[in-house]
C-alpha positions as CSV (number, residue, x, y, z in Angstrom):
1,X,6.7,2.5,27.2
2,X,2.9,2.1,26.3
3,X,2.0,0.3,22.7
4,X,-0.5,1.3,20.6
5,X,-2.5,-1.8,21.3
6,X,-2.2,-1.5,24.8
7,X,-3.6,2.4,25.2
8,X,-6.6,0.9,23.2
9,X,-5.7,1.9,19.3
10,X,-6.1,-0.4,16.4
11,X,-5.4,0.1,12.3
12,X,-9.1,0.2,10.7
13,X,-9.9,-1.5,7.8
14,X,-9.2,0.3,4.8
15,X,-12.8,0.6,4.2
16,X,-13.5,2.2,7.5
17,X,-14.6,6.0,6.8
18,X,-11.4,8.0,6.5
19,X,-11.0,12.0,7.1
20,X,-8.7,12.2,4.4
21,X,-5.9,10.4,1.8
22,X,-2.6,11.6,1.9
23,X,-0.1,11.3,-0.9
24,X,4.0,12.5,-2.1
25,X,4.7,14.2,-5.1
26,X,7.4,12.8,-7.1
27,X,10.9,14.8,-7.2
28,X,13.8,14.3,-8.9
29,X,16.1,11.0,-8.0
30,X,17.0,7.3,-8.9
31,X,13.2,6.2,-9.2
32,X,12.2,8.9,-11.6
33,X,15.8,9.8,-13.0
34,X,15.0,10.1,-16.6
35,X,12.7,14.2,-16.6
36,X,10.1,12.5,-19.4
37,X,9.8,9.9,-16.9
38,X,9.6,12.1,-13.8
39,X,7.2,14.0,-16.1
40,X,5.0,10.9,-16.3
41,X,5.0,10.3,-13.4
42,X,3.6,13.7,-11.6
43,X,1.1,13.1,-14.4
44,X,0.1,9.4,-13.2
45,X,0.2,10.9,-10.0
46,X,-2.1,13.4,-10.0
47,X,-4.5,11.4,-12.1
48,X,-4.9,9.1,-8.9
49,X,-4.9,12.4,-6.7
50,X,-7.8,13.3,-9.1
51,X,-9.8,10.4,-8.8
52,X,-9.3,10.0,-5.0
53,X,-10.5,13.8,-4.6
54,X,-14.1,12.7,-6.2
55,X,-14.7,10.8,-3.1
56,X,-12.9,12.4,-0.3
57,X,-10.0,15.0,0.4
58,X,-6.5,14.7,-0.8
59,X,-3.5,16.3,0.6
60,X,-0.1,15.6,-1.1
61,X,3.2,16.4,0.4
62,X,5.9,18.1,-1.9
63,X,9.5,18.7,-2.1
64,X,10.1,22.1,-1.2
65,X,9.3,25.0,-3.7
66,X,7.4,22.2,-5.7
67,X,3.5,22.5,-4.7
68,X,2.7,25.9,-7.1
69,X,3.9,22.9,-10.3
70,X,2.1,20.1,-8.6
71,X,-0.9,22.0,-8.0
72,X,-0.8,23.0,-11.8
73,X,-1.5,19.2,-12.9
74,X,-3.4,18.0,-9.2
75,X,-5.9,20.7,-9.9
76,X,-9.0,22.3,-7.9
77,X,-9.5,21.1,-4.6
78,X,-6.2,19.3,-3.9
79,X,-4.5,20.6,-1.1
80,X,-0.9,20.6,-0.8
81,X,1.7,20.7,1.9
82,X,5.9,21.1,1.9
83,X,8.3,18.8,4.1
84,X,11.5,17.3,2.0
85,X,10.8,13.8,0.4
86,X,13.3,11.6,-1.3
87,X,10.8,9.3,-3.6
88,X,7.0,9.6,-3.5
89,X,5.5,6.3,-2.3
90,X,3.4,7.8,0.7
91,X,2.1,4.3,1.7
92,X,5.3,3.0,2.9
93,X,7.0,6.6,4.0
94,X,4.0,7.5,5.6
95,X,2.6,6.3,9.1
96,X,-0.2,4.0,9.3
97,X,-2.8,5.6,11.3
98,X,-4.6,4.2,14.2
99,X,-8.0,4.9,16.0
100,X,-9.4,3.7,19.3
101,X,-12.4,5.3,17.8
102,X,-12.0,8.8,20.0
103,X,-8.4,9.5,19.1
104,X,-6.1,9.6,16.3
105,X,-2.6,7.8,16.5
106,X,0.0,6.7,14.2
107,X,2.8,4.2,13.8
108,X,5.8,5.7,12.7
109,X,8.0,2.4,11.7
110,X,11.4,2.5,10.9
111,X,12.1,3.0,7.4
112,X,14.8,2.1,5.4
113,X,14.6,2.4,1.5
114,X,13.0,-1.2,1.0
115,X,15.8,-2.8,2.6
116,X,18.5,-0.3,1.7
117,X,18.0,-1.2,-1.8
118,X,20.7,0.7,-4.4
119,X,19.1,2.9,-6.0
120,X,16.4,3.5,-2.7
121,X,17.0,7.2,-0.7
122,X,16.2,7.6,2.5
123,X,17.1,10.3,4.5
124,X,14.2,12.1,4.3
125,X,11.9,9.7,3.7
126,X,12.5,8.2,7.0
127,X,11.1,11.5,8.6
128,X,7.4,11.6,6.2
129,X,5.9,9.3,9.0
130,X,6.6,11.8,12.0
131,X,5.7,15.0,9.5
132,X,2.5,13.6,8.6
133,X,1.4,12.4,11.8
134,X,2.1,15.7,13.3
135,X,0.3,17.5,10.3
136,X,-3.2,15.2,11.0
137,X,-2.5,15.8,14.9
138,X,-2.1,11.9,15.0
139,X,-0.3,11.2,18.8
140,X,3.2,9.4,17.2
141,X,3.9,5.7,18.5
142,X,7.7,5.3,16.3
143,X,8.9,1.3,16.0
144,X,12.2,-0.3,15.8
145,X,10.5,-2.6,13.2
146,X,11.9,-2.0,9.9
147,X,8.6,-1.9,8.1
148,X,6.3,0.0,5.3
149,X,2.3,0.4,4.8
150,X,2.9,-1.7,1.5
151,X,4.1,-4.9,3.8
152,X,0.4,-5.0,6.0
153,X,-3.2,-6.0,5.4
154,X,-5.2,-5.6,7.9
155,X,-9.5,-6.7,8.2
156,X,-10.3,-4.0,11.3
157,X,-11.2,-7.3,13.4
158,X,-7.2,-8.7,14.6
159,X,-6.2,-10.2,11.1
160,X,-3.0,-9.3,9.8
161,X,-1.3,-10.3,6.0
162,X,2.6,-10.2,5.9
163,X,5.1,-11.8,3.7
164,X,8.2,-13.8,5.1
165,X,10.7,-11.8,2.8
166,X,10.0,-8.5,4.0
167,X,9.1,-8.5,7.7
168,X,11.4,-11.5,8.0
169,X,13.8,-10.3,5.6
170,X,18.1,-10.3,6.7
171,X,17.8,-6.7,4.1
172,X,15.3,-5.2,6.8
173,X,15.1,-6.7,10.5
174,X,18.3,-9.2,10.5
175,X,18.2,-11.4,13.5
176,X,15.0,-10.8,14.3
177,X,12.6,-14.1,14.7
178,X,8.8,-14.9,13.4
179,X,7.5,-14.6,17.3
180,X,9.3,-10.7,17.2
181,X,7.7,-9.6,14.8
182,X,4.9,-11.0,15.3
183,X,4.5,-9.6,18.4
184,X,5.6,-6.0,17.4
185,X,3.3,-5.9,15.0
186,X,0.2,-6.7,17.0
187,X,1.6,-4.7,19.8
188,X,1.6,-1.8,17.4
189,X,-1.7,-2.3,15.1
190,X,-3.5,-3.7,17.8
191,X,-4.2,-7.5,15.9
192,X,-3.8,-11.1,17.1
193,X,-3.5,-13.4,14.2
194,X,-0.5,-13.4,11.6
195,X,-1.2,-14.7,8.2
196,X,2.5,-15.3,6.6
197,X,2.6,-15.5,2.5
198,X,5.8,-16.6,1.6
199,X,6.6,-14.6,-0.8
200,X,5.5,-11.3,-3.3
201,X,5.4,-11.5,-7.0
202,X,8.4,-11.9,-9.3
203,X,8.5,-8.4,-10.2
204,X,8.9,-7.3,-6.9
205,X,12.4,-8.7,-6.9
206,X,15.8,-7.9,-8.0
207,X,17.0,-8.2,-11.2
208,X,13.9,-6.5,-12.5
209,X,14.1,-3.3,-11.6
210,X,12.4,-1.2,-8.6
211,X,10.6,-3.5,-5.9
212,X,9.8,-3.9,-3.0
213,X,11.2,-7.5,-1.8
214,X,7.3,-8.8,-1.3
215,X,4.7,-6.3,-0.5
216,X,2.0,-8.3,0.6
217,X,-0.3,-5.5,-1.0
218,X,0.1,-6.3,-4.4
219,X,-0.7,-9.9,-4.1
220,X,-3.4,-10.6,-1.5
221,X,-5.7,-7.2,0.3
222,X,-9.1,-8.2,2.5
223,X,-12.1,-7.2,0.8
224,X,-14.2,-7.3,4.5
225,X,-13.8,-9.4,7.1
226,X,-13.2,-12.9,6.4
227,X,-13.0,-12.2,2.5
228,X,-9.7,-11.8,0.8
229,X,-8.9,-10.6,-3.0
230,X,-5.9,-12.4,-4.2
231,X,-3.6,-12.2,-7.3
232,X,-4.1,-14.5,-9.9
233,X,-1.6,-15.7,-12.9
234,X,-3.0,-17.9,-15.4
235,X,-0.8,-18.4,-17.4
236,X,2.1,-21.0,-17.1
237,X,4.3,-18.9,-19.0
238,X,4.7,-16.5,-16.1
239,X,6.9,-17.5,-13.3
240,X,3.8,-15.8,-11.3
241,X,1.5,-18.6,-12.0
242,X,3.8,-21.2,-9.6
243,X,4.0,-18.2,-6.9
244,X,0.3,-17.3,-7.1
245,X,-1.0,-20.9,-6.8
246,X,0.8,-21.8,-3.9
247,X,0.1,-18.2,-2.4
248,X,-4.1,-19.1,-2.9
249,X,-3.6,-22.0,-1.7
250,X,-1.9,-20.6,1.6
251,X,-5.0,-18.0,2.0
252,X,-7.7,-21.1,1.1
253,X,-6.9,-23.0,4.2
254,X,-6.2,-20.1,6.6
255,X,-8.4,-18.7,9.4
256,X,-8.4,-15.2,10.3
257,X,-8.3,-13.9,14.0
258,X,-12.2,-14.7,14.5
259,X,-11.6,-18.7,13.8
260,X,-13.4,-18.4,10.1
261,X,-12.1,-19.8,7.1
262,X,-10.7,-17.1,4.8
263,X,-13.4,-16.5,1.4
264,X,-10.6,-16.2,-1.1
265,X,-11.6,-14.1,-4.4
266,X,-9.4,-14.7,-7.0
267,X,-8.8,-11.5,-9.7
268,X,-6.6,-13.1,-12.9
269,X,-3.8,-11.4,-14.0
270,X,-4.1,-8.6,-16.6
271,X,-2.8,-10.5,-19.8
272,X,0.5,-8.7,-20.6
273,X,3.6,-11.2,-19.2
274,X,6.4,-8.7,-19.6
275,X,7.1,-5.1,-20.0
276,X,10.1,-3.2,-20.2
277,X,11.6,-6.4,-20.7
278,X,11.1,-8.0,-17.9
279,X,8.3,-10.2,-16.2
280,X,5.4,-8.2,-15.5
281,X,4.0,-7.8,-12.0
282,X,1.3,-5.5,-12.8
283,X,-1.8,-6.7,-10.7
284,X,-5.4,-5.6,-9.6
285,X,-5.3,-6.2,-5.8
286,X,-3.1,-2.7,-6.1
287,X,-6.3,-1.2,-5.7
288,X,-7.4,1.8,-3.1
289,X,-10.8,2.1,-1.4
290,X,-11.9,5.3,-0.1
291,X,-14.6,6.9,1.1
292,X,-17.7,5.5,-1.2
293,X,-15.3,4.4,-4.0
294,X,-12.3,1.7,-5.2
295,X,-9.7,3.4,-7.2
296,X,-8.5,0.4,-9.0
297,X,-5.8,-0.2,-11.6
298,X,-6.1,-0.5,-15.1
299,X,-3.5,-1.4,-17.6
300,X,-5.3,-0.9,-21.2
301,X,-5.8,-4.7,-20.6
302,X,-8.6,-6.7,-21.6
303,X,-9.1,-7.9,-18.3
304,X,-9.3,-4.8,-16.9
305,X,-13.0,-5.1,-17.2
306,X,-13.2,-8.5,-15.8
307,X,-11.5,-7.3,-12.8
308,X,-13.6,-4.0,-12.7
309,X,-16.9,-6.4,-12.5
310,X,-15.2,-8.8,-9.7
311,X,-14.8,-5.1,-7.3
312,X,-18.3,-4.3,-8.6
313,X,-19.4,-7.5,-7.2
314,X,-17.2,-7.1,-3.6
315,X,-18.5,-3.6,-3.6
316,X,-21.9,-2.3,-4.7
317,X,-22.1,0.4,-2.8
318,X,-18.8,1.7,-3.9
319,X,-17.9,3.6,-7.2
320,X,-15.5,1.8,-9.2
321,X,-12.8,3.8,-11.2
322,X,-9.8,2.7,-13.5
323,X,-6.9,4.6,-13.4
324,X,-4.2,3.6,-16.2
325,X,-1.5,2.7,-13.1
326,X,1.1,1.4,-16.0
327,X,3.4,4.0,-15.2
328,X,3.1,3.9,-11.7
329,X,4.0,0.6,-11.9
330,X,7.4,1.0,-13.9
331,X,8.1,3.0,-11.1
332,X,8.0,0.0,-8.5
333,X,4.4,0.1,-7.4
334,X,0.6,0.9,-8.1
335,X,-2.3,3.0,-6.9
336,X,-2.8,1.9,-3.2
337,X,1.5,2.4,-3.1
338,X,1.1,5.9,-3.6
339,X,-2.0,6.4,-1.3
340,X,-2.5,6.5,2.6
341,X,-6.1,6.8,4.8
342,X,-6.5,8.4,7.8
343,X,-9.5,7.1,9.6
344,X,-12.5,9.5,10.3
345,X,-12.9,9.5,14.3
346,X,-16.0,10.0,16.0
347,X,-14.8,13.1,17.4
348,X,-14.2,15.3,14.6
């Protein structure tokens, strides 16, 4: 059977032009259990639905009978679509879409609720990917790599982030070696290099509450090629500060795919440590970039500002919005978890 890569399709950069974000309303389960905090939710939701929209079009996928609600809160202009859904983090349910620049494709990986995690439901969440890509008319390309959008970074040019507890994880791909993946991930988003982080923030691990075992995408995300935003904690205090240093100085003396030394941009930690009662992973490199804008996260933080300057900075010629993502975050993830491009292609 043919691979992506090999019938000529790669995963753009995130800020390639894209035809479109799609996202999944939340519903009613584990992750959102409490109705005031299902409630919040569909309202932090739409708010990033909202703020995407300004810059390019939206489609969210809802729970059956529940688009005529969402569309209520989502607004004007927000299309909506009905397939069953478990949770709502389209990132890693959905498929990552492809180009060879001609063509859509998609890779539809195997999902499997974060490494069949507790409170995690998956039986229809494990379908999104092949609803979606049949919805944007993406040709399918389905992996036996347990996987999720969350757990990549990709520069467009045949650089690739992971993280050694997810990909490499005995919760998701037991038995599987480095040179596997490695090579079913290339084979599948058409790169060549691997650049493993060890690990993901402390919040992103049991006991404290819904994670994702390491997504790569809340710690370390390419800005362009050869130029990487990482996570930063400060302060000693925060188990994160010990995690992030070693994790920058992994990236500093890295080399992408095309030989050069990675730029690494450090964005500091917003200054909260815990919330909820436990360690904090709320971070800035969460962020989304669409089509003439970065939808980035903001905590009521003073350093939300700061961090709004550095994408500023990375990004003149992008529109840079705040989003309060603190919710979003309770919930296990942050803006670019609940997001998904699809590439523009030269044909349409």
């Amino acid at each position: 059977m043919n691979t992506p890569a090999a019938d000529g399709f790669h995963m753009p950069a995130e800020w390639a032009p894209h035809e479109r974000t799609w996202m999944a309303w939340p519903g009613p389960n584990p992750t959102f259990e409490d109705p005031d905090d299902l409630a919040a939710s569909r309202a932090a939701w739409a708010s990033v639905a909202r703020a995407v929209r300004r810059f390019e079009p939206v489609t969210v996928v809802c729970g059956p009978g529940r688009s005529t609600a969402a569309r209520t809160l989502l607004g004007e202009g927000i299309e909506t679509v009905e397939r069953d859904l478990d949770d709502a983090w389209m990132r890693d349910i959905g498929p990552t879409f492809l180009t060879d620049g001609r063509q859509l494709a998609a890779v539809d990986w195997t999902f499997n609720g974060w490494g069949a995690q507790h409170w995690a439901r998956w039986e229809h969440d494990a379908k999104v990917a092949a609803h979606v890509a049949d919805l944007a008319g993406a040709r399918t390309y389905a992996s036996k790599l347990v996987n999720e959008g969350g757990a990549i970074h990709v520069d467009g040019e045949g650089t690739v982030l992971l993280t050694e507890t997810v990909q490499l994880g005995p919760e998701r791909n037991p038995g599987w070696t480095r040179e596997q993946v490695e090579a079913e991930i290339h084979a599948h988003l058409g790169t060549r290099k691997a650049i493993w982080l060890p690990r993901g923030l402390t919040g992103d691990y049991p006991p404290h509450g819904y994670g994702t075992l390491g997504h790569v995408d809340i710690v370390a995300a390419f800005a362009r090629p050869g130029v990487v935003v990482a996570h930063h904690q400060p302060d000693p205090a925060h188990p994160d500060h010990a995690v992030t240093q070693e994790i920058l100085g992994i990236l500093r003396s890295a080399t992408d795919a095309r030989g050069r030394r990675l730029e690494v941009v450090e964005v500091p930690a917003p200054t909260v440590l815990e919330a909820d009662g436990r360690w904090a992973d709320y971070s800035y490199i969460n962020h989304y970039l669409c089509n003439g804008g970065v939808v980035l996260c903001g905590f009521d933080d003073p350093r939300d500002e700061t961090a709004a300057r550095i994408f500023d900075r990375l990004f003149p010629e992008r529109t840079v919005t705040l989003v309060d993502a603190r919710t979003i975050f309770s919930g296990g993830g942050g803006i670019h978890c609940i997001t998904q491009q699809q590439p523009k292609i030269s044909s349409r």
